[in-house]
PDB file of N, CA, C and O in Angstrom:
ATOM      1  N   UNK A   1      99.376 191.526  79.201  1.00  0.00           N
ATOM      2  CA  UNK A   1     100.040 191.416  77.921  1.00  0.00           C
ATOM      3  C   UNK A   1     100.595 190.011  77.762  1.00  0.00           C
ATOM      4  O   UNK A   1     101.458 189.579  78.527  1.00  0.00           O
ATOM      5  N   UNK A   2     100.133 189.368  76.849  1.00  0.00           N
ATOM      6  CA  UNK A   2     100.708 188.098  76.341  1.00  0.00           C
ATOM      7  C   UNK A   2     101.885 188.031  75.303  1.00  0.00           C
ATOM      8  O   UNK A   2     101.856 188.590  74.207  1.00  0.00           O
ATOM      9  N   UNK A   3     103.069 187.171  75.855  1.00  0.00           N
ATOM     10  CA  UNK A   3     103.853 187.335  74.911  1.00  0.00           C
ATOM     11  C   UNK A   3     104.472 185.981  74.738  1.00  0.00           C
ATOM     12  O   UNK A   3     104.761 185.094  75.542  1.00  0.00           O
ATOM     13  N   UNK A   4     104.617 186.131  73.068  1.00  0.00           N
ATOM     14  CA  UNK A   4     104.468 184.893  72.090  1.00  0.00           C
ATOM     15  C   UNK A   4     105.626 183.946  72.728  1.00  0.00           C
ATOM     16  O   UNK A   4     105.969 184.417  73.813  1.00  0.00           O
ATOM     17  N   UNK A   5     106.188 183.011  72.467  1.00  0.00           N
ATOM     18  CA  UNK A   5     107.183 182.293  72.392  1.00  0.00           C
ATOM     19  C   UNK A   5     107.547 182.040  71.129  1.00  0.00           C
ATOM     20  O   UNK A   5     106.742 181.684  70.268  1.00  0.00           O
ATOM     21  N   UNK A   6     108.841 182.212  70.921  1.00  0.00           N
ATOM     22  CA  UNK A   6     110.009 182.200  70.419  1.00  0.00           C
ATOM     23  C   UNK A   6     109.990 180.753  69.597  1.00  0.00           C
ATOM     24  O   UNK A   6     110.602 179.960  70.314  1.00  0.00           O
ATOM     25  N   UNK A   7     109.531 180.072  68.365  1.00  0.00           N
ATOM     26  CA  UNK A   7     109.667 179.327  68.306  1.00  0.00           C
ATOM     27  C   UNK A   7     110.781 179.301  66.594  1.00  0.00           C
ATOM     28  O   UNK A   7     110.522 180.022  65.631  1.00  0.00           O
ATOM     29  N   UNK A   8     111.636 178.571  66.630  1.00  0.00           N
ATOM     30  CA  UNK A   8     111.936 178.276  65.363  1.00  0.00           C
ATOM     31  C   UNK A   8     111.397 178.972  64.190  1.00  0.00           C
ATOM     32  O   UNK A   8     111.745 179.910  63.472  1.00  0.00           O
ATOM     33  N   UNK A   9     110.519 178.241  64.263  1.00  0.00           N
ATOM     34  CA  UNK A   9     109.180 178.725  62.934  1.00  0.00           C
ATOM     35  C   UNK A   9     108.757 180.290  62.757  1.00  0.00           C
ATOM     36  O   UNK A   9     108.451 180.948  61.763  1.00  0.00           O
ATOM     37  N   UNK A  10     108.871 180.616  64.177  1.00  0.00           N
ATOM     38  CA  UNK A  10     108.933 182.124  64.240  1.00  0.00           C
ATOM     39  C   UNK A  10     110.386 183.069  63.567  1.00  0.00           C
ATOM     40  O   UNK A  10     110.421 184.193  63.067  1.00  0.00           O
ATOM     41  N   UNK A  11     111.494 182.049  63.819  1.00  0.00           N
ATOM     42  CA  UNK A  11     112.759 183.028  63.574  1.00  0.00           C
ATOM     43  C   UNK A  11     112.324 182.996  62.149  1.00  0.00           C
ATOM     44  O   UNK A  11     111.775 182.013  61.651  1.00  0.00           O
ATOM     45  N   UNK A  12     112.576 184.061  61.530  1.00  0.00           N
ATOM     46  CA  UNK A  12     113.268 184.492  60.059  1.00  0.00           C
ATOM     47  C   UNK A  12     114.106 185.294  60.403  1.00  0.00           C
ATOM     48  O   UNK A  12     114.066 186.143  61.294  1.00  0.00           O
ATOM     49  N   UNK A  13     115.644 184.780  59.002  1.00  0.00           N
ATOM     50  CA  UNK A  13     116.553 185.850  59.151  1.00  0.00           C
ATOM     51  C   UNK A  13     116.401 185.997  57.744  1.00  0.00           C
ATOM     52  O   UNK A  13     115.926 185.106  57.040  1.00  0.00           O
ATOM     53  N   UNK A  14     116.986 187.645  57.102  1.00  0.00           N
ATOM     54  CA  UNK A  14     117.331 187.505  56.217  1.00  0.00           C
ATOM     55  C   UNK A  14     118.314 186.967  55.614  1.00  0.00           C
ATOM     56  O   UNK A  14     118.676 186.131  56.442  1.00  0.00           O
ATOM     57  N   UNK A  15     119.127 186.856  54.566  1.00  0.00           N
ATOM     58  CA  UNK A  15     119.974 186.836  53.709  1.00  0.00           C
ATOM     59  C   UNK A  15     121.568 187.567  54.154  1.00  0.00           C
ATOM     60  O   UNK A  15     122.694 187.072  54.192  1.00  0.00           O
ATOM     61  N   UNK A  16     121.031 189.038  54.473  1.00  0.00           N
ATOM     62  CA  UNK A  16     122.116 189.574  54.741  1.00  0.00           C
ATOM     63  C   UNK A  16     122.773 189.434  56.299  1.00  0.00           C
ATOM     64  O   UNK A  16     123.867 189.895  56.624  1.00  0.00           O
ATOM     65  N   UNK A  17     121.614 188.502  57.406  1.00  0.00           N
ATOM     66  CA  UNK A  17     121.780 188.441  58.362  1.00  0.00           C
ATOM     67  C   UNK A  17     122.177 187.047  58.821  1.00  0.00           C
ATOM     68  O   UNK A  17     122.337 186.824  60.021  1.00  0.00           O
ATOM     69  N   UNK A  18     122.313 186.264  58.057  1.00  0.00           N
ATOM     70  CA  UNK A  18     122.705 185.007  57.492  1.00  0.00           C
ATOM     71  C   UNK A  18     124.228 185.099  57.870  1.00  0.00           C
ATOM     72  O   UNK A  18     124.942 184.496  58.671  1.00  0.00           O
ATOM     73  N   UNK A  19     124.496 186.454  56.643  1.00  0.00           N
ATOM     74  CA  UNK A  19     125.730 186.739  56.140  1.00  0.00           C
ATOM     75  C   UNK A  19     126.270 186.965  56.959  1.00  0.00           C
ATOM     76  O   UNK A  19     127.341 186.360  56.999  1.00  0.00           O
ATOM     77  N   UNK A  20     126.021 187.820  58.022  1.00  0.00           N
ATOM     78  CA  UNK A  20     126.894 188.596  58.669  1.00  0.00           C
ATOM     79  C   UNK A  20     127.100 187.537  60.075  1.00  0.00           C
ATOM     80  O   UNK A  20     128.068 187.760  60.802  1.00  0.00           O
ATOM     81  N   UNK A  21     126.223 186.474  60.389  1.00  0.00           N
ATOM     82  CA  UNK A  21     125.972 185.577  61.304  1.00  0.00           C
ATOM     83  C   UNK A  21     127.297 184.632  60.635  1.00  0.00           C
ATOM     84  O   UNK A  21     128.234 184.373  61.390  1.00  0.00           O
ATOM     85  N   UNK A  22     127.322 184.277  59.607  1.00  0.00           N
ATOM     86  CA  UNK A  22     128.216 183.067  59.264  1.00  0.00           C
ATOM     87  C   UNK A  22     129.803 184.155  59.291  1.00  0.00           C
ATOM     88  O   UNK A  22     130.837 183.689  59.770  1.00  0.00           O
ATOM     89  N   UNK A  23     129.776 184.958  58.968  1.00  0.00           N
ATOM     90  CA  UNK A  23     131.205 185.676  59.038  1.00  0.00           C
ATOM     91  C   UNK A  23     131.789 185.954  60.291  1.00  0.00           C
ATOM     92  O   UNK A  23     132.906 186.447  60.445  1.00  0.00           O
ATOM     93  N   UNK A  24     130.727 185.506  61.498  1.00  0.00           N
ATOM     94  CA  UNK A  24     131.240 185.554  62.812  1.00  0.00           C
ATOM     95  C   UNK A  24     131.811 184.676  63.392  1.00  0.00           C
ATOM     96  O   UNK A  24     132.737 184.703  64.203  1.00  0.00           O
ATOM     97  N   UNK A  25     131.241 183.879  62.961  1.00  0.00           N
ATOM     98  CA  UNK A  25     130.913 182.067  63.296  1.00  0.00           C
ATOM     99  C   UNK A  25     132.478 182.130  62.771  1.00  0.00           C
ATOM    100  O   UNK A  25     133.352 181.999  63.627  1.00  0.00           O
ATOM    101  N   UNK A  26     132.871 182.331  61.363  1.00  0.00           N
ATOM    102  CA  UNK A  26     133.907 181.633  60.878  1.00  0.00           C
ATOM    103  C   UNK A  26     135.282 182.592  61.586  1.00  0.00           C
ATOM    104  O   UNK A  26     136.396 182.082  61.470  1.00  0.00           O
ATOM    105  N   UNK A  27     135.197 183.656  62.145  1.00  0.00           N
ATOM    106  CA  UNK A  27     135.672 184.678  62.999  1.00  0.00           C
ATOM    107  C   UNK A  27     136.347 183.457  64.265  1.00  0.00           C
ATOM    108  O   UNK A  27     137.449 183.021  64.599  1.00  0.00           O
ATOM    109  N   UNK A  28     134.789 183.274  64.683  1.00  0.00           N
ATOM    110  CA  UNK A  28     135.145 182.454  66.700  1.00  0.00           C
ATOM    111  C   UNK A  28     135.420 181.070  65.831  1.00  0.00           C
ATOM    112  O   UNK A  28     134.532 180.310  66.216  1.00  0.00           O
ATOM    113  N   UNK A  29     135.871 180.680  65.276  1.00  0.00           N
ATOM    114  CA  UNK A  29     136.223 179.277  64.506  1.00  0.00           C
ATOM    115  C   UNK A  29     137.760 179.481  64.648  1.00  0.00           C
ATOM    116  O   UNK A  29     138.583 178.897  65.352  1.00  0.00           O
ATOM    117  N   UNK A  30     137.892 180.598  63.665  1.00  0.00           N
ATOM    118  CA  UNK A  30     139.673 180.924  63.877  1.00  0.00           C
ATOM    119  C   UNK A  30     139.938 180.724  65.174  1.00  0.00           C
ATOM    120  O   UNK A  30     140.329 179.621  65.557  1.00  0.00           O
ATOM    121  N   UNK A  31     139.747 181.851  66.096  1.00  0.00           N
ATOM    122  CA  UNK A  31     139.957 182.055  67.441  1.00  0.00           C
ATOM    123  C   UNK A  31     140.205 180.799  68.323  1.00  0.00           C
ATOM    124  O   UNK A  31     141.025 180.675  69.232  1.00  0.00           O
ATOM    125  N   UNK A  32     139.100 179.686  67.736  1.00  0.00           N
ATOM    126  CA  UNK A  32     139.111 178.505  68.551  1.00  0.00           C
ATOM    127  C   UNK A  32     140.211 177.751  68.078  1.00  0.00           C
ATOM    128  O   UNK A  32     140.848 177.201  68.976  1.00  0.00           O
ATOM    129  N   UNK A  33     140.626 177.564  66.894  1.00  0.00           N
ATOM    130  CA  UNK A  33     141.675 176.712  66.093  1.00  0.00           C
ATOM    131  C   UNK A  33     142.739 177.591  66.994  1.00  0.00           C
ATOM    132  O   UNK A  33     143.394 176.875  67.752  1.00  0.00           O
ATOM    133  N   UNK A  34     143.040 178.967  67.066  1.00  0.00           N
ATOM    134  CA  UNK A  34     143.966 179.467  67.834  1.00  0.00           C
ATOM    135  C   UNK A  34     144.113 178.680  68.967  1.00  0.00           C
ATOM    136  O   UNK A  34     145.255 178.398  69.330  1.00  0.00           O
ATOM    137  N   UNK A  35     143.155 178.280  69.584  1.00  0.00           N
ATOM    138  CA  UNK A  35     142.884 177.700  71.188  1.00  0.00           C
ATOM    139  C   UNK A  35     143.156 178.818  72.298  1.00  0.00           C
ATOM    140  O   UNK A  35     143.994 179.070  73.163  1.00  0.00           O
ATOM    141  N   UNK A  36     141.998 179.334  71.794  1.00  0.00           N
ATOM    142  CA  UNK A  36     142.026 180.768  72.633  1.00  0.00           C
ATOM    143  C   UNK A  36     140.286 179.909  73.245  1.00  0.00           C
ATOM    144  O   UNK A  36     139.261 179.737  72.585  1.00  0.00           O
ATOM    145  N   UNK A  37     140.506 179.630  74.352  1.00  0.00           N
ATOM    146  CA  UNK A  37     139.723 178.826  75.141  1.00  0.00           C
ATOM    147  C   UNK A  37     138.377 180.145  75.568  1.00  0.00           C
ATOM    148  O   UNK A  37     137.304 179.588  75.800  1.00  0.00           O
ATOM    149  N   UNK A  38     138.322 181.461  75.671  1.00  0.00           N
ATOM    150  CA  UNK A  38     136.894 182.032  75.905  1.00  0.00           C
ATOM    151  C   UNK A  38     136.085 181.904  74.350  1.00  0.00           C
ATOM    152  O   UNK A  38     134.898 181.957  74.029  1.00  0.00           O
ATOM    153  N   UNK A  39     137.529 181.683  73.478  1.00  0.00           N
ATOM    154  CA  UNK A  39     136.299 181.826  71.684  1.00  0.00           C
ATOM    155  C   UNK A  39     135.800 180.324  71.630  1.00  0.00           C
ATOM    156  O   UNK A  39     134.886 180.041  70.855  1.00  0.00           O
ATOM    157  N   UNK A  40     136.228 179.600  72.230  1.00  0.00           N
ATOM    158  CA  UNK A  40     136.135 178.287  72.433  1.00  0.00           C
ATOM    159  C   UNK A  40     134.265 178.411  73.581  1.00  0.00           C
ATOM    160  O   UNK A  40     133.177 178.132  73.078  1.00  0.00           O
ATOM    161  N   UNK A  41     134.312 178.529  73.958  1.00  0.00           N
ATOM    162  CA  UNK A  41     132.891 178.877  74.436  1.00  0.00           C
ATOM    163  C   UNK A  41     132.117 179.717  73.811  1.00  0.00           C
ATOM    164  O   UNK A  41     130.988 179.395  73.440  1.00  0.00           O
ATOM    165  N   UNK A  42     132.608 180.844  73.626  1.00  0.00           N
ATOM    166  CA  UNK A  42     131.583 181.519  72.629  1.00  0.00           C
ATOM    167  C   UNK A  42     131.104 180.936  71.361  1.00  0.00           C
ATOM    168  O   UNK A  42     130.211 181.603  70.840  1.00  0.00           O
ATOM    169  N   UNK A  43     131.381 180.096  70.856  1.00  0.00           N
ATOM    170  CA  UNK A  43     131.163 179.304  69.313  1.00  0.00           C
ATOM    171  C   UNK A  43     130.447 178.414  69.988  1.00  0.00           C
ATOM    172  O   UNK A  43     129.339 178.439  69.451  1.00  0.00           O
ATOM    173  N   UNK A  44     130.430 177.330  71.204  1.00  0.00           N
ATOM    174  CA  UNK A  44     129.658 176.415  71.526  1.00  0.00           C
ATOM    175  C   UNK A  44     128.334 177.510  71.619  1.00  0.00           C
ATOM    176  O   UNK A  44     127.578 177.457  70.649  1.00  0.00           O
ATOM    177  N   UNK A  45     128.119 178.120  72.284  1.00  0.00           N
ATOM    178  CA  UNK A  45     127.563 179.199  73.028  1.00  0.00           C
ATOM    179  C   UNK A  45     126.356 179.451  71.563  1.00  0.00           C
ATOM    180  O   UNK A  45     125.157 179.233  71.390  1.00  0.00           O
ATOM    181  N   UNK A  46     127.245 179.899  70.908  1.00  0.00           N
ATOM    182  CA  UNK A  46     126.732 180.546  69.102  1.00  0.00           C
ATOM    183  C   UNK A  46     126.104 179.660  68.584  1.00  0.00           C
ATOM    184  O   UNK A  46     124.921 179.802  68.274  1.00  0.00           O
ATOM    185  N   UNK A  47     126.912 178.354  68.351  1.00  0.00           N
ATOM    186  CA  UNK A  47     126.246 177.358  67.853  1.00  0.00           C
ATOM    187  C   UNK A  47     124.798 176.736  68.472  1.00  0.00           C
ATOM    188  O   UNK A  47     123.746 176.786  67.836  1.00  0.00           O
ATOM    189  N   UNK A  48     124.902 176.245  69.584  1.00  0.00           N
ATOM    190  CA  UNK A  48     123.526 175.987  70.319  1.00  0.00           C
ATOM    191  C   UNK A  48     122.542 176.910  69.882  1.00  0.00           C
ATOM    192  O   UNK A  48     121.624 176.452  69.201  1.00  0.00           O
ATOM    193  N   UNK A  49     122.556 178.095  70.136  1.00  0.00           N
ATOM    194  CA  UNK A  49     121.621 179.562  69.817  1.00  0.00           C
ATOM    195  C   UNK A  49     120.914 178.827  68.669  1.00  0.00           C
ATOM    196  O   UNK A  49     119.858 178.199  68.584  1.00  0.00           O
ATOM    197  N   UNK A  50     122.193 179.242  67.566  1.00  0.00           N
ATOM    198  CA  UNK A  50     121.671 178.874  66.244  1.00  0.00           C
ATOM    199  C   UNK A  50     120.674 177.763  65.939  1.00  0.00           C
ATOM    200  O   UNK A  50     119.717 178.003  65.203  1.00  0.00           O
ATOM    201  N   UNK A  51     120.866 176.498  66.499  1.00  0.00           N
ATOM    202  CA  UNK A  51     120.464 175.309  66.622  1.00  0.00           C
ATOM    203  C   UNK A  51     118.984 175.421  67.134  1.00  0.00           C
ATOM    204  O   UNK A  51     117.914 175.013  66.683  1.00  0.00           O
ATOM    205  N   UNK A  52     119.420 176.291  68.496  1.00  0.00           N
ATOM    206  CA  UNK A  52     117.369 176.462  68.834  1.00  0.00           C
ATOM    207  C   UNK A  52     116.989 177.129  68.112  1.00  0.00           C
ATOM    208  O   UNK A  52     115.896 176.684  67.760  1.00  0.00           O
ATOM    209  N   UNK A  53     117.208 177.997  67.614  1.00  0.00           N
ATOM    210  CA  UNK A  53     116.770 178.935  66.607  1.00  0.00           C
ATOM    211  C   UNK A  53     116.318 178.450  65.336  1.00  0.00           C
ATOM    212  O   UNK A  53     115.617 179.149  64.604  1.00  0.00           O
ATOM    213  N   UNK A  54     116.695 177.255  65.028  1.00  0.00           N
ATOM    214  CA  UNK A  54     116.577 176.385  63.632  1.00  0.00           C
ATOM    215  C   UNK A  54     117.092 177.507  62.152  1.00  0.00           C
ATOM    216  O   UNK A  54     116.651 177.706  61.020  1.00  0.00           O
ATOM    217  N   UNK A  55     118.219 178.006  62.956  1.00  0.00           N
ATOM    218  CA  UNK A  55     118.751 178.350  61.660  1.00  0.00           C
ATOM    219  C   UNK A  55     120.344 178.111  61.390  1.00  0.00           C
ATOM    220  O   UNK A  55     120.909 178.706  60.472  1.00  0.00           O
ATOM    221  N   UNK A  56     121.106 177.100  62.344  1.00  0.00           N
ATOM    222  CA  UNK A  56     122.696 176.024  62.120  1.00  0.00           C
ATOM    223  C   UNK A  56     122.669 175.917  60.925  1.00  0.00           C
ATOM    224  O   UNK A  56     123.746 176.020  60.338  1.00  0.00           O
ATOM    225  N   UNK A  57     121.374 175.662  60.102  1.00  0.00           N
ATOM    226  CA  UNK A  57     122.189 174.987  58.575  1.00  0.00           C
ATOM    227  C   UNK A  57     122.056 176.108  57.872  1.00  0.00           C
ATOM    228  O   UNK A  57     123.006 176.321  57.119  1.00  0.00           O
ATOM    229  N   UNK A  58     121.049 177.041  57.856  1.00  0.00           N
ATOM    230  CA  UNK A  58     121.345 178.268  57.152  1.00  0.00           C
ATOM    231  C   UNK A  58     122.791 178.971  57.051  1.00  0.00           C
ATOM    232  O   UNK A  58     123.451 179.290  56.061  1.00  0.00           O
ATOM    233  N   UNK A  59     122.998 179.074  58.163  1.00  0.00           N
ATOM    234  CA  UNK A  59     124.859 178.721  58.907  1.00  0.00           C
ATOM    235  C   UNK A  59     125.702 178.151  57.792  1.00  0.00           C
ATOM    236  O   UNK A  59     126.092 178.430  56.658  1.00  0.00           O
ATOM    237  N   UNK A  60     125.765 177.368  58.551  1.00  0.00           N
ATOM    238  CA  UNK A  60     126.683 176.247  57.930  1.00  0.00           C
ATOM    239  C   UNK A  60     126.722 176.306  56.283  1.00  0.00           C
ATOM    240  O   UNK A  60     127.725 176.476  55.590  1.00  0.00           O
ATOM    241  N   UNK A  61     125.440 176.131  55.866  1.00  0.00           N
ATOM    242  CA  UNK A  61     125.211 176.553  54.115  1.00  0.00           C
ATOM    243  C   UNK A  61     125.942 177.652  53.765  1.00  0.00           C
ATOM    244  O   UNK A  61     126.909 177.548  53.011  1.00  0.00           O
ATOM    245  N   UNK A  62     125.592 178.684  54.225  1.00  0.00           N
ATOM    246  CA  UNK A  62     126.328 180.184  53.942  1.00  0.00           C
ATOM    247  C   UNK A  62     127.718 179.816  53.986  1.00  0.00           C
ATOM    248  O   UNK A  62     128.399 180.024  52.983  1.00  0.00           O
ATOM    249  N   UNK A  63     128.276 179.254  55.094  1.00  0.00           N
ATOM    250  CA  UNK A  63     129.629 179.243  55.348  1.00  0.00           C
ATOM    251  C   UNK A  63     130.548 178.419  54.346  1.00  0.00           C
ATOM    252  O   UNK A  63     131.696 178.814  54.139  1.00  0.00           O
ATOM    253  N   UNK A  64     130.055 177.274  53.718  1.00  0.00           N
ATOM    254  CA  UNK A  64     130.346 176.918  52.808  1.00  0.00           C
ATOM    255  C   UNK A  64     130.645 177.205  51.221  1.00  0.00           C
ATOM    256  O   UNK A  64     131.573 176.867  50.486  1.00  0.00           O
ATOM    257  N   UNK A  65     129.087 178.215  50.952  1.00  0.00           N
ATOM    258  CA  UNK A  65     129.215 179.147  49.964  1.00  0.00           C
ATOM    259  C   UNK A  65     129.829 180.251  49.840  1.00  0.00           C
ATOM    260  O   UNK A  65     129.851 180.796  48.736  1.00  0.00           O
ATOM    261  N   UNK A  66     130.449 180.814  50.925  1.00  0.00           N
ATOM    262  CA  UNK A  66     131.591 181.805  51.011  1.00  0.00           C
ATOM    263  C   UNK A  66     132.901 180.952  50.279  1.00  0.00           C
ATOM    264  O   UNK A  66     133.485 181.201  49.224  1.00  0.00           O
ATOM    265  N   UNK A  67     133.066 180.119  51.029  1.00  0.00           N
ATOM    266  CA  UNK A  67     134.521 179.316  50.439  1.00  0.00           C
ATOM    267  C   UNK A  67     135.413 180.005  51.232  1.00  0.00           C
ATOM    268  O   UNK A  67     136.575 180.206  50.878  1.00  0.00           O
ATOM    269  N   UNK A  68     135.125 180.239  51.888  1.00  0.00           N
ATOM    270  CA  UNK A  68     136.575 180.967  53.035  1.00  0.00           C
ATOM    271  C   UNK A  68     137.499 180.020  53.797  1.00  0.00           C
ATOM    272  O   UNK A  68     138.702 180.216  53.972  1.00  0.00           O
ATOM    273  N   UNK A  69     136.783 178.948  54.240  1.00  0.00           N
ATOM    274  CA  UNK A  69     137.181 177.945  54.954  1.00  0.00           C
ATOM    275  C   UNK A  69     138.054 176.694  54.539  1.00  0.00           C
ATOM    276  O   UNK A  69     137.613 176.031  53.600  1.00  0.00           O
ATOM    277  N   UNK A  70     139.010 176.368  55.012  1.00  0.00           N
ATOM    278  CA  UNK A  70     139.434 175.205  54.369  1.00  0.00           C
ATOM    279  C   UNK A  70     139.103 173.970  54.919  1.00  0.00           C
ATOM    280  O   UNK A  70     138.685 173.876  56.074  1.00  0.00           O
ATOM    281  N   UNK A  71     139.258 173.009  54.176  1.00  0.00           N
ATOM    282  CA  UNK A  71     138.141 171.946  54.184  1.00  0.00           C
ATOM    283  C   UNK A  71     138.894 170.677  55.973  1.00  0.00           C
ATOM    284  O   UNK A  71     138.347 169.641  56.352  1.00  0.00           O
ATOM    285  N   UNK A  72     139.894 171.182  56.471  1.00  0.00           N
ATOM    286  CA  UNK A  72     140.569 171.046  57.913  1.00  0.00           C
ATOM    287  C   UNK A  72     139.222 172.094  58.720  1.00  0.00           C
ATOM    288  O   UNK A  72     138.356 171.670  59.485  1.00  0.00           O
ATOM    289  N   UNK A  73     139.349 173.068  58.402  1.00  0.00           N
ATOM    290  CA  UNK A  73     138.625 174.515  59.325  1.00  0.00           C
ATOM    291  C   UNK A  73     137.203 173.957  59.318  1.00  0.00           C
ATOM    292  O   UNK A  73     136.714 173.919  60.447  1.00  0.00           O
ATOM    293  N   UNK A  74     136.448 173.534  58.378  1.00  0.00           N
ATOM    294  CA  UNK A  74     134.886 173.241  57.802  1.00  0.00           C
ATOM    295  C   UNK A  74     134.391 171.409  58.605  1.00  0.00           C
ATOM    296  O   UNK A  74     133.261 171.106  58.986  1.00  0.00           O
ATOM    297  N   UNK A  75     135.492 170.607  58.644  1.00  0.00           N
ATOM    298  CA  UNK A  75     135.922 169.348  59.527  1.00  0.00           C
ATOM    299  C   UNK A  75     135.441 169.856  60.837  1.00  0.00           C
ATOM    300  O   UNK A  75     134.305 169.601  61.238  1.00  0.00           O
ATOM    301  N   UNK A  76     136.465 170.718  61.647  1.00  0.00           N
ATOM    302  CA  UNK A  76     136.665 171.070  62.715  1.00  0.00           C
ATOM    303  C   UNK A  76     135.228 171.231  63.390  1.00  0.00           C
ATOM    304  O   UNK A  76     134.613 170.643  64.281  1.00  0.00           O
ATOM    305  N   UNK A  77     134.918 172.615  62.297  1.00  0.00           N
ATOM    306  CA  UNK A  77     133.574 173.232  63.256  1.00  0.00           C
ATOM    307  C   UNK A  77     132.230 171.903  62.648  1.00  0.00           C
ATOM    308  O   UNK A  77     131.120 171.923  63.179  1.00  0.00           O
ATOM    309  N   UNK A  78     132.460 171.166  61.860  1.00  0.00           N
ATOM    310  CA  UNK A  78     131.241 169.581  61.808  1.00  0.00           C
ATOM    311  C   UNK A  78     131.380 169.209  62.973  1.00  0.00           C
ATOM    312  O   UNK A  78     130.570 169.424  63.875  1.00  0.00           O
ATOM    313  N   UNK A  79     132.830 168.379  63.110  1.00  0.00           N
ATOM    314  CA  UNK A  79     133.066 167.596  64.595  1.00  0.00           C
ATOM    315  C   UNK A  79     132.468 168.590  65.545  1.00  0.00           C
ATOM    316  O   UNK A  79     131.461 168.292  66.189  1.00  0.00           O
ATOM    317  N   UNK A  80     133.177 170.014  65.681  1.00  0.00           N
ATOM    318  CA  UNK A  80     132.653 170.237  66.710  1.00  0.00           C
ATOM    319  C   UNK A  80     130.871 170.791  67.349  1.00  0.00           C
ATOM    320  O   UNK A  80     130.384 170.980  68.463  1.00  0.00           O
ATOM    321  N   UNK A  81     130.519 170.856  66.348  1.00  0.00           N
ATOM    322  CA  UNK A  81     128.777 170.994  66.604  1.00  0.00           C
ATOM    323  C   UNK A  81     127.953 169.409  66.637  1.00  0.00           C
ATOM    324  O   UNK A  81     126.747 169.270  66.838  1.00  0.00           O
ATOM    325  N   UNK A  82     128.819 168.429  66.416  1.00  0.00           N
ATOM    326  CA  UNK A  82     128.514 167.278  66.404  1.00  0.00           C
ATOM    327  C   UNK A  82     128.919 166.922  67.852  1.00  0.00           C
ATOM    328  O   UNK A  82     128.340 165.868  68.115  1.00  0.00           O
ATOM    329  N   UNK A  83     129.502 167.245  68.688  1.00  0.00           N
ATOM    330  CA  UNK A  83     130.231 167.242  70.262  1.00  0.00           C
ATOM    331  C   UNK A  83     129.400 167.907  70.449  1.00  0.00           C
ATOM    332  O   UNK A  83     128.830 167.195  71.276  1.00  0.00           O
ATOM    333  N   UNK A  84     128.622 168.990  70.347  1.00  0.00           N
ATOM    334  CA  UNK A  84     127.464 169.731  71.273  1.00  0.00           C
ATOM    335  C   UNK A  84     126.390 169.056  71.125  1.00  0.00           C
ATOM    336  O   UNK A  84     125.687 168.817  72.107  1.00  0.00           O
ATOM    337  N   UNK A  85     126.034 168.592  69.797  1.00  0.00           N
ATOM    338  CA  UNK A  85     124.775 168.140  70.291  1.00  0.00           C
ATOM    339  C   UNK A  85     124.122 166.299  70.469  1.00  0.00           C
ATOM    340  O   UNK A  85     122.973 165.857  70.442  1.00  0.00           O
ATOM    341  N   UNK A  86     125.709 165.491  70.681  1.00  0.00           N
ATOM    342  CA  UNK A  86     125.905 164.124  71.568  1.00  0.00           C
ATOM    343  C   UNK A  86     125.672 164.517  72.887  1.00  0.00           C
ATOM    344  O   UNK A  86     125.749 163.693  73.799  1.00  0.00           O
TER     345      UNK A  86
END
């Protein structure tokens, strides 16, 4: 049995899985601004995923179009996905 690899191009998410992906993200974001140091890994952790996955900006887009975030909180998690992938 041959089995495929996982590429980017392969991920599709939907819309609603987008959704529920960016409402987590902005979840372990709080947690980290808390400086609750395991949500602090789990978001690096999340973020990378996302990143191989080639779907961070689907992310990030969503998260923006919610408007949940304030524009300190939306800073934070830039800088900090910008520190993961220097």
């Amino acid at each position: 049995m041959q089995t495929d690899e996982i590429t980017p191009i392969a991920v599709m998410a939907t819309h609603h899985e987008i959704t529920r992906l960016a409402a987590y993200t902005e979840e372990l974001l709080q947690a980290t601004i808390a400086t609750e140091e395991s949500a602090r890994h789990k978001l690096s952790a999340v973020l990378r995923v996302y990143s191989e996955l080639g779907i961070i900006w689907r992310i990030l887009s969503e998260i923006d179009t919610r408007g949940v975030m304030t524009k300190t909180q939306r800073q934070f998690l830039q800088d900090f996905y910008a520190g993961l992938t220097y």
